[in-house]
C-alpha positions as CSV (number, residue, x, y, z in Angstrom):
1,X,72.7,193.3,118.1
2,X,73.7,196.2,120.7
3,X,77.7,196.2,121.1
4,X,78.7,195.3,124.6
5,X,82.4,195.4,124.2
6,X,84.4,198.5,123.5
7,X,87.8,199.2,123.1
8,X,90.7,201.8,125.0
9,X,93.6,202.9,123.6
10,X,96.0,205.4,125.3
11,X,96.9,207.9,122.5
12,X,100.7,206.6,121.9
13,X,99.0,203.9,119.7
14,X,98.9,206.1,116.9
15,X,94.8,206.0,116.7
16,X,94.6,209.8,115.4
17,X,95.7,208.8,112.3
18,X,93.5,205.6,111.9
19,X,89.7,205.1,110.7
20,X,89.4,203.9,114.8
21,X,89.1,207.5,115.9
22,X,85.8,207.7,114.2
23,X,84.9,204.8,116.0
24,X,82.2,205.1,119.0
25,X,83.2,202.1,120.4
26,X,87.0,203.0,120.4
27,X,87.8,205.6,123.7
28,X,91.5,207.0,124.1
29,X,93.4,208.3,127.5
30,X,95.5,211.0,126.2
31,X,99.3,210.8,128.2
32,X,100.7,214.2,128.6
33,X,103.3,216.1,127.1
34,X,105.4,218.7,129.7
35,X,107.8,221.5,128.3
36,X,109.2,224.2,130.7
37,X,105.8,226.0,132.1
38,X,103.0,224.4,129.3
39,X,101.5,221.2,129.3
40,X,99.4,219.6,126.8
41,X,97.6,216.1,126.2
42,X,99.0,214.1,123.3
43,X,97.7,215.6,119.7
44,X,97.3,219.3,121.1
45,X,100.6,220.4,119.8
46,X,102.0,219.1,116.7
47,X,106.0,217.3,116.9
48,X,106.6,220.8,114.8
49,X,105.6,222.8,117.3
50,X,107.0,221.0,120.5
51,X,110.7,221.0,118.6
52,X,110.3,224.8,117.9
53,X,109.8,225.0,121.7
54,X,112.5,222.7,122.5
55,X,114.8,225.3,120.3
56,X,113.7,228.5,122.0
57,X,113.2,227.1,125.6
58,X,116.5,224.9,125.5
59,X,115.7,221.7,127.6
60,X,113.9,219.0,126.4
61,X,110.5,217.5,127.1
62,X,108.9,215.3,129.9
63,X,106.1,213.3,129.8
64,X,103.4,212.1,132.5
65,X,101.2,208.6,132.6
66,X,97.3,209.3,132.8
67,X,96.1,209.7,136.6
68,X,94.5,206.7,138.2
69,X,91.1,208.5,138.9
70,X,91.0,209.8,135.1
71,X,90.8,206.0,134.5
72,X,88.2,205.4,136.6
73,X,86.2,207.7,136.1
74,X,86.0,205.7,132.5
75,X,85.8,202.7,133.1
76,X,83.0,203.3,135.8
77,X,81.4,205.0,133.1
78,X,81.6,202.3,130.7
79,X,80.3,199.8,133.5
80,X,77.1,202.2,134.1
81,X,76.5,201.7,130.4
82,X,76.8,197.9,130.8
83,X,79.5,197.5,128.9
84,X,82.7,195.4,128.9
85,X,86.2,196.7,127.8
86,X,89.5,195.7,126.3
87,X,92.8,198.8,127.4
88,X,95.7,197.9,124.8
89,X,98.5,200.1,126.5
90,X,101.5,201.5,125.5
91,X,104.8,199.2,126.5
92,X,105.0,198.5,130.7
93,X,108.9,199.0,130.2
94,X,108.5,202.6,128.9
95,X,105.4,203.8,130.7
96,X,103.8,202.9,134.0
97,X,100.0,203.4,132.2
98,X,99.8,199.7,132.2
99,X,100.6,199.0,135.9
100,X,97.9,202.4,136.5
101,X,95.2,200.9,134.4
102,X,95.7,197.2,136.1
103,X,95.4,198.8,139.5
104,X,92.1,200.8,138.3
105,X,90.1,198.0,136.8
106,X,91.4,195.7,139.9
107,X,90.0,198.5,142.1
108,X,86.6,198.7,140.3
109,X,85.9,194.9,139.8
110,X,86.6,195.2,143.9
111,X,83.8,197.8,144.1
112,X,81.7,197.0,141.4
113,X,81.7,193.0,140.8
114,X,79.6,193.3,137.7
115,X,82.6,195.3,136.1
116,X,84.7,193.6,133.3
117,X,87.8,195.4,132.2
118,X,90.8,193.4,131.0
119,X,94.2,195.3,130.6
120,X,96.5,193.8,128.2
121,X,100.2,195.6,128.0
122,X,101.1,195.8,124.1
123,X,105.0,195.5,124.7
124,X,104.9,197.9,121.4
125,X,104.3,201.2,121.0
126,X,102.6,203.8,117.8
127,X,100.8,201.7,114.8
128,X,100.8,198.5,116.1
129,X,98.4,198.8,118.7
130,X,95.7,200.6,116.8
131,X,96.2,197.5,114.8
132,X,95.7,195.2,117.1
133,X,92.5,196.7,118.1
134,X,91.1,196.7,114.7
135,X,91.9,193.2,114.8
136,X,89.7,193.1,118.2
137,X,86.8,194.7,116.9
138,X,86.7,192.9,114.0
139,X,86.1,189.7,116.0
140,X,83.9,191.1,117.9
141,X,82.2,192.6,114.8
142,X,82.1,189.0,114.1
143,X,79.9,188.0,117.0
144,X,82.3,187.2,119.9
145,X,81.6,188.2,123.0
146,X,83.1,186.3,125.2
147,X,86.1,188.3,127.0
148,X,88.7,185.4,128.2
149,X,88.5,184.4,123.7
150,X,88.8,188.1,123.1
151,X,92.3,188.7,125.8
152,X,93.5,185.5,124.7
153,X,93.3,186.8,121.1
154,X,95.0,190.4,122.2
155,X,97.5,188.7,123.7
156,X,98.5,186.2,120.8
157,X,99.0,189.4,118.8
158,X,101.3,191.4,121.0
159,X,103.0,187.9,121.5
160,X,103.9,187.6,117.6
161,X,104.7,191.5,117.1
162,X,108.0,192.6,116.4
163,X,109.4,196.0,117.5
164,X,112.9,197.4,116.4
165,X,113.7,201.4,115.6
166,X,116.9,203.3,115.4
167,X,117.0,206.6,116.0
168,X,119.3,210.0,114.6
169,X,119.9,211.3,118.1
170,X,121.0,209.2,121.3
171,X,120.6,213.2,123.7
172,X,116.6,211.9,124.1
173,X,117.1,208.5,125.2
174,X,120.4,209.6,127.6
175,X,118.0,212.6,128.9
176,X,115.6,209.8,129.6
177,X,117.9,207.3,131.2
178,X,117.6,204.6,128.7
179,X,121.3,204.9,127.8
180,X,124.4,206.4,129.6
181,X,125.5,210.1,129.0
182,X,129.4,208.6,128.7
183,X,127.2,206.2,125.7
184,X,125.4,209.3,124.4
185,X,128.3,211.5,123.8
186,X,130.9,208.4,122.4
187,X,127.4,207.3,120.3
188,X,127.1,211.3,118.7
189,X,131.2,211.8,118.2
190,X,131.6,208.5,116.0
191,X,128.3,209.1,114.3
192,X,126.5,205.7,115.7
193,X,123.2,204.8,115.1
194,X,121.7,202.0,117.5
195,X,119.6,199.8,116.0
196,X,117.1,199.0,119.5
197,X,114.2,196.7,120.5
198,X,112.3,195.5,123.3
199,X,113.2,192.4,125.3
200,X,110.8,190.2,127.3
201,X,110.0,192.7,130.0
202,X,109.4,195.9,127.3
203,X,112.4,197.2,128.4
204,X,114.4,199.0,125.6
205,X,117.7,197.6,124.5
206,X,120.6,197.7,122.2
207,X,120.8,194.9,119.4
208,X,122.7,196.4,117.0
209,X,125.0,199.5,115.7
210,X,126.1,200.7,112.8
211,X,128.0,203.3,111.6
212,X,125.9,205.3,109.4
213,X,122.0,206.1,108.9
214,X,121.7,204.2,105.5
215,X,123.2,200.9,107.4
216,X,120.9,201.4,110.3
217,X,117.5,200.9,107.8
218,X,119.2,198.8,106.1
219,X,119.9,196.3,109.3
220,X,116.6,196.7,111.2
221,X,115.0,195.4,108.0
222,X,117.1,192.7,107.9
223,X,116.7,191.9,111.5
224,X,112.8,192.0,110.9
225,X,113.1,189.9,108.1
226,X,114.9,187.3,110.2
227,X,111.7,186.7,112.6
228,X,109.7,184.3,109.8
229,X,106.5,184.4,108.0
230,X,105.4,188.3,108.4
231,X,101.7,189.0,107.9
232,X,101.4,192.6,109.0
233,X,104.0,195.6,108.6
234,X,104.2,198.8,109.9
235,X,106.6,201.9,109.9
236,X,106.6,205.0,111.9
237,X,108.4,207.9,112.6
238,X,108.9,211.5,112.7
239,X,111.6,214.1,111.3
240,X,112.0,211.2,108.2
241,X,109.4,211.2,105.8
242,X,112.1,210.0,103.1
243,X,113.5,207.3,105.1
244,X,109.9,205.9,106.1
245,X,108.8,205.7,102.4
246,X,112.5,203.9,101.6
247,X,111.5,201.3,104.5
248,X,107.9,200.6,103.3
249,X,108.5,200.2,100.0
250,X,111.3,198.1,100.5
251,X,109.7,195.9,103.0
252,X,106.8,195.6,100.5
253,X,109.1,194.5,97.8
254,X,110.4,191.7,100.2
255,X,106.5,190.6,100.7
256,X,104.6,191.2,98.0
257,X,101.0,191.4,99.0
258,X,101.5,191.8,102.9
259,X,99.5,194.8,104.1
260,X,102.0,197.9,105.2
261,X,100.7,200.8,107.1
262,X,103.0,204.0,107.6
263,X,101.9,207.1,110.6
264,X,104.4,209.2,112.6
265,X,104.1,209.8,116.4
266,X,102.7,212.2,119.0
267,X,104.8,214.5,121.3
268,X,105.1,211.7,123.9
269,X,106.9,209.3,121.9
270,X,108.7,211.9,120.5
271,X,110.4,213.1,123.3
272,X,111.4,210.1,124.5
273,X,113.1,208.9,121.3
274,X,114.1,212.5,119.2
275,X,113.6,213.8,116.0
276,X,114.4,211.4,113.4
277,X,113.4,208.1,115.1
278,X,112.7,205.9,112.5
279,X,110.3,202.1,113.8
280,X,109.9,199.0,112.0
281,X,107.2,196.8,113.4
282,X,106.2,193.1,112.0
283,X,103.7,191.1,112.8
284,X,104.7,187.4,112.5
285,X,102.1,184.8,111.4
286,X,101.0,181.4,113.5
């Protein structure tokens, strides 16, 4: 039976480093990364080389959504292929690729009524996502093809994943306006470590602090652990290869036999949240 329904991912789901990016029926928009005078889409440049920038250039990165006609240009070419098509996005409160890729499909199924591209906004970012969408293709694998099922089933898991992550350096997320610079410079003086999240809208927030980077893995596991019955864990980060295996592990010996998946990020992400930003995401079950 010929596949009719593909997925897109936008390339802060962490997909490089997943089996999915072999998959033909998998398609990723790449967001951009922006340092003084260069530009580059997400996986050009490695986190190595964008921090040796950020060292000899002195300022720090910005980052830019994929353009409304880049997306259309897709998904009309997807619909010329007659096929139908699922966009897990990157968090709405972080990026405004979700509100872009709504507008584009809502624009084509106005033009093209025989188009069928559903938008669903992952309120996570990295791992999870390419998770969710082996998940997706999996039941479609299975033999579903019908699309309201399939969004349903994308939205129950972004409803029942969990995001918290702390990170070793609050000058990214003041730079990006996620936290004051009065915050920032109080935060890096007494040596605190926020332990964040993402509330109902995907916007990021402060649940936690502690004083030290051992406490801070140390409490977003507990906080995780606090959600229920996990069935899926993941940990990313960059800058903390140490840390990430001391999370994993742990987490593992807390749920024996739950599957745990480990990948760092892109240049997007990491300029947003700094070298050393450590995530803990669970997936809670039924």
């Amino acid at each position: 039976m010929e596949n009719k329904i593909e997925i897109i991912l936008d390339s802060v789901s962490c997909v490089d480093e997943t089996e999915l990016i072999k998959d033909p029926r998998v398609h990723v928009v790449r967001l951009v990364t922006v340092l003084g005078n260069e530009e580059w889409y997400d996986g050009e440049k490695s986190p190595e080389e964008m921090v040796g920038m950020i060292k000899r250039l002195g300022v720090l990165p910005k980052t830019s959504q994929p353009a409304i006609g880049e997306l259309l240009s897709l998904f009309n070419s997807l619909t010329d292929e007659g096929k139908k098509a699922i966009f897990l996005t990157l968090d709405s409160g972080v990026s405004g690729t979700y509100q872009t890729a709504a507008m584009a499909a809502k624009q084509l199924q106005q033009e093209r009524p025989e188009a069928d591209i559903r938008v669903i906004d992952s309120r996570t970012a990295a791992l999870p996502i390419a998770a969710m969408a082996r998940e997706l293709l999996a039941k479609i694998t299975a033999g579903c093809e019908d699309m309201d099922e399939l969004e349903d089933f994308g939205r129950d898991l972004v409803q029942r994943t969990r995001t918290y992550f702390t990170v070793d350096t609050l000058e990214y997320l003041q730079k990006g306006g996620r936290i004051g610079k009065a915050s920032a410079l109080l935060g890096s003086i007494l040596g605190i470590r926020p332990i964040l999240s993402l509330d109902d809208e995907g916007k990021v927030i402060p649940i936690d602090k502690c004083r030290s980077r051992k406490k801070a893995l140390h409490r977003v596991m507990e906080i995780a652990n606090e959600e229920g019955p996990i069935e899926a864990i993941y940990v990313c980060g960059c800058f903390c290869e140490q840390d990430m295996q001391l999370v994993a592990e742990k987490m593992q010996e807390m749920h024996p036999g739950v599957p745990c998946e480990s990948s760092g990020i892109g240049t997007v992400l990491l300029s947003h949240l700094g070298p050393g930003v450590l995530g803990l995401f669970v997936r809670v079950k039924k």
